[in-house]
Each structure stands twice: as structure tokens, then as C-alpha cells.
C-alpha positions in Angstrom: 115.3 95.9 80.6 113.7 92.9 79.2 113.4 90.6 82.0 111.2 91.3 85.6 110.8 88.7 88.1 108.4 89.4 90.4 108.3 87.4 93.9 104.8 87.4 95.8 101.7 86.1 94.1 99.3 88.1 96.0 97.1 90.5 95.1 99.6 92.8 94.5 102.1 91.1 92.7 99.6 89.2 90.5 98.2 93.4 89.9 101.7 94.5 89.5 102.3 91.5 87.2 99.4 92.7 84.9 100.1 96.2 84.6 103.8 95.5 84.2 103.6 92.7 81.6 103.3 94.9 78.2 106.5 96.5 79.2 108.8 93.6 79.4 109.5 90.3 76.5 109.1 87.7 79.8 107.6 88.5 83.2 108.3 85.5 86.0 105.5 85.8 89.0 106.6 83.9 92.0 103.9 82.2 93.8 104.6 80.3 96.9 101.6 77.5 97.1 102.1 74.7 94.3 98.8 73.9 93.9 98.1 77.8 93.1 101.1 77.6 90.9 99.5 74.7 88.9 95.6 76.4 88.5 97.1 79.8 87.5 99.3 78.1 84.6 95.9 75.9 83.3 93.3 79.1 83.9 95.7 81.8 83.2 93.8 83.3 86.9 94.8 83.9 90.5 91.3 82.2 91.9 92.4 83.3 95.6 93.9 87.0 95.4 92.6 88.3 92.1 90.1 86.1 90.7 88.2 87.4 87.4 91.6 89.1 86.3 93.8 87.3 82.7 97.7 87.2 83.1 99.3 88.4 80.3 100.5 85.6 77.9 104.2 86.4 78.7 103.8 85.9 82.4 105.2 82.3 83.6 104.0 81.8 87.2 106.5 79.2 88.9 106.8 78.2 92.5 110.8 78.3 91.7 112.9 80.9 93.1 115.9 79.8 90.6 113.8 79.8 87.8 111.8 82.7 88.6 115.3 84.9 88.9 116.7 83.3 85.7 118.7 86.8 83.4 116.0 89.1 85.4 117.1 92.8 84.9 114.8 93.4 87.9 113.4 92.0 90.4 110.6 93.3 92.3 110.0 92.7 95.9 106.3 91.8 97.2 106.4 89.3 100.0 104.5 90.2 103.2 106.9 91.8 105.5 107.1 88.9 108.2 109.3 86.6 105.5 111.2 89.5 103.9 114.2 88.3 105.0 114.1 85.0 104.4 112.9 85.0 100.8 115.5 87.7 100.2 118.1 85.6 101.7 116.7 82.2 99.3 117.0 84.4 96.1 120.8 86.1 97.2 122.2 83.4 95.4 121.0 83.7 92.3 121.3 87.6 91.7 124.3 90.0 91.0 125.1 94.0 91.6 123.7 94.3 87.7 120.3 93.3 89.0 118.1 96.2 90.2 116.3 95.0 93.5 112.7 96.9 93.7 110.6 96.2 97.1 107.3 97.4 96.8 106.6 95.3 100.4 104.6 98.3 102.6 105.9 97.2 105.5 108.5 97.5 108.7 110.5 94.3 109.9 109.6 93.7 113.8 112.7 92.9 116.0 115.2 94.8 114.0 112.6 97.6 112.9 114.4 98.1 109.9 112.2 99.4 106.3 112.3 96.9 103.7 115.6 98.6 102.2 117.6 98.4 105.0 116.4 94.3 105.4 117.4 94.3 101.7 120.8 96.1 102.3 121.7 93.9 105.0 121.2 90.2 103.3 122.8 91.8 99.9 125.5 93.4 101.8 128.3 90.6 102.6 128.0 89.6 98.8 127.7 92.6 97.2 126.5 96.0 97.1 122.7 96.1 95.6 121.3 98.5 93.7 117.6 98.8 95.4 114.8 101.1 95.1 111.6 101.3 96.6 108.0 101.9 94.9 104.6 103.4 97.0 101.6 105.0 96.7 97.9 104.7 96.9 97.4 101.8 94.6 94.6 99.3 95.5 95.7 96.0 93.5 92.3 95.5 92.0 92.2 99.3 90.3 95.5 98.5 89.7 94.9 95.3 87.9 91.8 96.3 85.9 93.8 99.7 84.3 92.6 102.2 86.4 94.9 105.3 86.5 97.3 105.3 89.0 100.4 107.0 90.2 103.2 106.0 92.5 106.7 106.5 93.4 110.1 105.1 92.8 112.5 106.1 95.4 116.0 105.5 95.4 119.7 107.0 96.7 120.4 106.6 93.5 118.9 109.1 90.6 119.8 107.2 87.8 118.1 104.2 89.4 115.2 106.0 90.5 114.6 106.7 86.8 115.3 103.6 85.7 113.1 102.1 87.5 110.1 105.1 86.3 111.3 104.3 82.5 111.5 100.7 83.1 107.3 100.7 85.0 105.6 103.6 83.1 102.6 103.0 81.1 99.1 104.5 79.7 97.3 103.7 83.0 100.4 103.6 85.7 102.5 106.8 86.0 105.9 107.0 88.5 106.9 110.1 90.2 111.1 109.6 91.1 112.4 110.6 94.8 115.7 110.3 96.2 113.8 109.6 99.7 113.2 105.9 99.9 113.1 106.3 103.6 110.5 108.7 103.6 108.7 106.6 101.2 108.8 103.1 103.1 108.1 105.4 106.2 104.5 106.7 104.4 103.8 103.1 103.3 104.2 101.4 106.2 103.0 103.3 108.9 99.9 104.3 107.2 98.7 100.9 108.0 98.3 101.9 111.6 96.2 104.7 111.0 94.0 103.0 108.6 93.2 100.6 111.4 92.4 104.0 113.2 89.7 105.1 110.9 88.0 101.4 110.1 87.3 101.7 114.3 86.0 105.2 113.6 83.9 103.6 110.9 83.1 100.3 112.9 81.6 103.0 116.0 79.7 104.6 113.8 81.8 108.4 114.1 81.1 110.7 111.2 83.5 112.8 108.7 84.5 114.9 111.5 86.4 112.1 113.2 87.7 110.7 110.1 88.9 113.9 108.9 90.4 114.7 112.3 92.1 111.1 112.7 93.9 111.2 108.7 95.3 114.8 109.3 96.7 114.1 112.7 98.0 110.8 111.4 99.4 112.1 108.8 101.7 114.6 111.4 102.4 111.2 113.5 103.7 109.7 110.4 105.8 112.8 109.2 107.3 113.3 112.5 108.8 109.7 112.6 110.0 109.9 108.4 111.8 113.1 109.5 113.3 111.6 112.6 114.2 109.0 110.2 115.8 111.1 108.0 112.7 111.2 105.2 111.9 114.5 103.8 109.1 116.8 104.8 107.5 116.7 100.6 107.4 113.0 100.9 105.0 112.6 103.3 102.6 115.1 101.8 103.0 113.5 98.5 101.9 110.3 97.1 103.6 108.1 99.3 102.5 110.1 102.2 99.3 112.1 102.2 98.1 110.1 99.0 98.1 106.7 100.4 97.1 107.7 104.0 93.8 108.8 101.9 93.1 106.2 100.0 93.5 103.4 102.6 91.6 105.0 105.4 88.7 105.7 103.3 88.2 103.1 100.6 86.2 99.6 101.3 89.1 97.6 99.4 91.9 98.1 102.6 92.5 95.2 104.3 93.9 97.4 107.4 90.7 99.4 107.8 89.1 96.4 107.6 90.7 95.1 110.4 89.6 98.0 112.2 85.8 97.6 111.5 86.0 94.5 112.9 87.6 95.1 116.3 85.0 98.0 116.7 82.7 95.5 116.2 83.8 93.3 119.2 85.5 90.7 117.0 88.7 89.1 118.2 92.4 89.9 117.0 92.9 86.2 115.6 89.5 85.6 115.0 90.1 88.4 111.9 93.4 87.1 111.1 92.0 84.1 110.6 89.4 84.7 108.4 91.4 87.0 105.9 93.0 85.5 103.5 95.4 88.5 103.0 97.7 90.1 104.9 96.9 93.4 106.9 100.6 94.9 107.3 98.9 97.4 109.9 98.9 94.8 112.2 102.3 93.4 112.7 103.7 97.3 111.7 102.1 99.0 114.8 104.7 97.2 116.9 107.3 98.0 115.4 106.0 101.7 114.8 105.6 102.1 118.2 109.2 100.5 119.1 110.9 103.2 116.6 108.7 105.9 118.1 110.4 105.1 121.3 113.5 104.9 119.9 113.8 108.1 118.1 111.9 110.3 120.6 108.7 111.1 118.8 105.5 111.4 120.3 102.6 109.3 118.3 99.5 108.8 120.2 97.2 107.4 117.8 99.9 104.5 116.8 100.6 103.6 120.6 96.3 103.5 120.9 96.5 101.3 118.4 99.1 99.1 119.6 96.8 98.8 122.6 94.0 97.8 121.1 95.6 95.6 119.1 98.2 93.6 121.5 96.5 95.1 125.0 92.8 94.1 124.2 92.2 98.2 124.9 88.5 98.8 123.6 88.1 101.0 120.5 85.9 103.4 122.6 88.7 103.8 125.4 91.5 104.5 123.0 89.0 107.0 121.2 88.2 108.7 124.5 92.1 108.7 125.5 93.2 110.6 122.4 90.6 113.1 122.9 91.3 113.8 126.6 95.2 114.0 125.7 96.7 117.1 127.4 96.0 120.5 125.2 98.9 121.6 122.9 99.5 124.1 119.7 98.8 122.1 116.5 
């Protein structure tokens, strides 16, 4: 494996671009605005998603899809969720059933609610049949980008491509766990988000540990019941992909989703936050679809559908507080 294209120039493909450039000869980071494209090749920086962070000398940034693909053993996923689809279908041209397609997008497509995988599976499909595997964890870029130890993992229906994958991303400071349960892993990754929101409005009100604590383990039971309805396994979710990243991004200050959610508690409007981020917050576009496959598969998540009502219902964050606490009494 010698060549890695990576497509998204965000903060977490110009991270992943970082961390994974001393195991390849060439890594090719994708980066959709020109004018970005043009400071990162002059300063060797990403000024709007990771400024203060080097590229590696054998990173080429190119706004060039063709290019960017050119002999890559792999190519790794890390567009926003929204345009998933569409960038997959640009770059289906250029790749073959030899390339290994990795999506590290946390994310769940609205309309068709399908994980990443199954968007992947269906563009790849006509042509041929692609080899995909998924990657997840609790991994902020910035630790990421700056060597902090981290640990993650690649899932895949196929073994031998789950370890590829591990063989192919393992370093000093990035370690990979293997799974054969991508959709338990896209599951964790995704609907994480929505909790996260959760807790930055726990946060935001000014609640203690108590609430916090409370909100992250029943989460964490939301998001299992939906990955096992799914067909996800019950380890998964209280691995790294599950319980890990549920963690780390409702309680750090770097998530953009519990961000999100410290805003709203503070009385600021949905698109006024949008606005001003210059990042996206999966949570946001993921409740919806969270809630839809809820529905669908039969499985009872309160805290997601409160979110979805603050969110897209203008509920207050104290109502949909005081709603999931005077839910009817049950057996844990």
C-alpha cells in the first residue's frame, strides 16, 4: 500500500492526513475550495480547519478528484455526510474493485437513512463490487493531528480487509482495533452526535455530573438498541466506536455537536449557529434521520426524538429536559 488519497480537507482529513503520511511514499488530500487549495500548497497549512499544524512533505493537496485518485491503493472517505453521495458518485470513475474504499464520514444519509457503507455500496454497486471498510472512535482531529495517542476501529465484512486497513493506518501514536461490525460502528459514530447535542444543553442550563452522567449512559442504551436492531453487535457499542466516542464527544470542549447544544441552551437560533461554524455538526442533520430509522425499526429513543424537537420543532431545552424526566417509569 503505497498510495492513500484522501477526499475531505477538513479538520479531519487534513488530521488524518498528518498522522497517516509517514506510512505511505505519496498521500493526495482533497480539498474542495481552490483558493484553500492554493494557500495550503505555498504555507504547507490548513489556515481554516487546522491552522498551526505542517503537512507532511509527501502530501499533495489538489482540488482534483482525477488527480487526487491517480494509482491510490486506498482511498479514504471524509466528506460531510450531506454530499456523500455525490462526491462518491464524481470519483466512481476513476477507481476499480482493487482499490480499498475507507469512509471515516460519522454520519447517516437523510432520505434514504442509509450508513455511509450502504451510500458507498449502492454508487459502487452497478460497476463493480467494492471492497469498503469503515474507521471510528473517539478521535478529536486536533489530538489527532498533534500525535496524541489514539485508538480507533476499522470495521469491515471482510477480515482480511479489516486488517488491511489496521496494517496499512497503524503507527506510534494511532492504534486500530479490527471488527467485522461496520454497522455497529457507523451506528456508534453517527448517532452519538445526537446525544452530544444532549449533554452541550445539559451544559448550556447549567445541570451538574449527575445529568451528564445520567444522559451518556442512557444514550448509550438508545444508541445500542438501534445498532442491534440494525444488525450491529452488542461489544461494538460498548467499545471504542460506541461507549468510547459517546464519552469523548459529550464531554470535551473540542465537539462541534456539543457545541451546538450549548448554544441552543443559551437561546441562540438553529441557523444562527450553523451559520457561524465553520464546521460541520453531523448531530444536526443525523437526528433526523436517527429518529426516521427509530421509527422504522421499532425502537424506542426518547432522548434522540427530544432532540429532533428541539432542533427542527423549536422545543426549549428545558421542556425536552422536563419531558424525559417525567417519561412513564420502567425497569432499566
Amino acid at each position: 500500500m503505497k498510495n492513500l488519497a484522501i477526499m475531505g480537507g477538513g479538520s479531519w482529513g487534513t488530521a488524518l492526513s498528518v498522522v497517516l503520511a509517514p506510512r505511505f511514499e505519496r498521500v493526495r488530500l482533497w480539498v474542495y475550495e481552490q483558493d484553500l487549495v492554493e494557500r495550503m500548497r505555498a504555507t504547507r497549512q490548513n489556515d481554516v480547519y487546522m491552522p498551526g499544524v505542517s503537512l507532511p512533505a509527501n502530501v499533495d493537496v489538489s482540488s482534483n478528484i482525477a488527480e487526487c485518485l491517480d494509482h491510490a491503493n486506498i482511498v479514504l472517505g471524509v466528506m460531510p455526510s450531506h454530499v456523500a453521495r455525490s462526491m462518491y458518485k464524481q470519483m466512481a470513475a476513476h477507481l476499480t474493485n482493487s482499490t480499498a474504499i475507507v469512509s471515516a464520514t460519522k454520519g447517516l444519509e437523510n432520505g434514504t437513512l442509509m450508513r455511509m457503507s450502504e451510500v458507498i455500496r449502492a454508487v459502487f454497486g452497478p460497476k463493480f463490487d467494492a471492497r469498503i471498510a469503515v474507521i471510528s472512535g473517539p478521535t478529536f482531529a486536533r489530538e489527532v493531528a498533534r500525535g496524541d495517542p489514539t485508538a480507533l476501529v476499522a470495521a469491515s465484512t471482510d477480515p482480511q480487509l479489516a486488517q488491511t486497513v489496521q496494517s496499512a493506518f497503524a503507527g506510534p501514536t494511532f492504534r486500530l482495533y479490527t471488527s467485522p461490525d461496520p454497522a455497529g460502528v457507523e451506528i456508534g459514530g453517527a448517532v452519538k452526535n445526537v446525544v452530544a447535542i444532549g449533554a452541550g444543553v445539559c451544559h448550556g442550563v447549567g445541570l451538574g455530573h449527575n445529568a451528564l452522567a445520567a444522559l451518556i449512559t442512557r444514550g448509550l442504551a438508545e444508541i445500542s438498541r438501534l445498532a442491534l436492531a440494525m444488525g450491529g453487535h452488542p461489544k461494538t457499542l460498548a467499545g471504542l466506536a460506541g461507549l468510547g466516542d459517546l464519552v469523548l464527544t459529550c464531554t470535551g470542549d473540542l465537539s462541534r455537536n456539543r457545541m451546538v447544544g450549548v448554544e441552543l441552551a443559551k437561546g441562540r437560533k438553529l441557523d444562527e449557529i450553523v451559520n457561524s461554524m465553520k464546521m460541520v455538526a453531523e448531530g444536526i442533520k443525523t437526528t433526523s434521520a436517527t429518529v426516521d430509522l427509530a421509527r422504522q425499526h421499532g425502537v424506542e429513543m426518547p432522548i434522540a426524538q427530544q432532540m429532533h424537537a428541539m432542533l427542527h420543532q423549536g422545543r426549549p431545552p428545558r421542556e425536552a429536559i422536563r419531558q424525559l424526566m417525567e417519561r412513564a417509569l420502567k425497569g432499566e
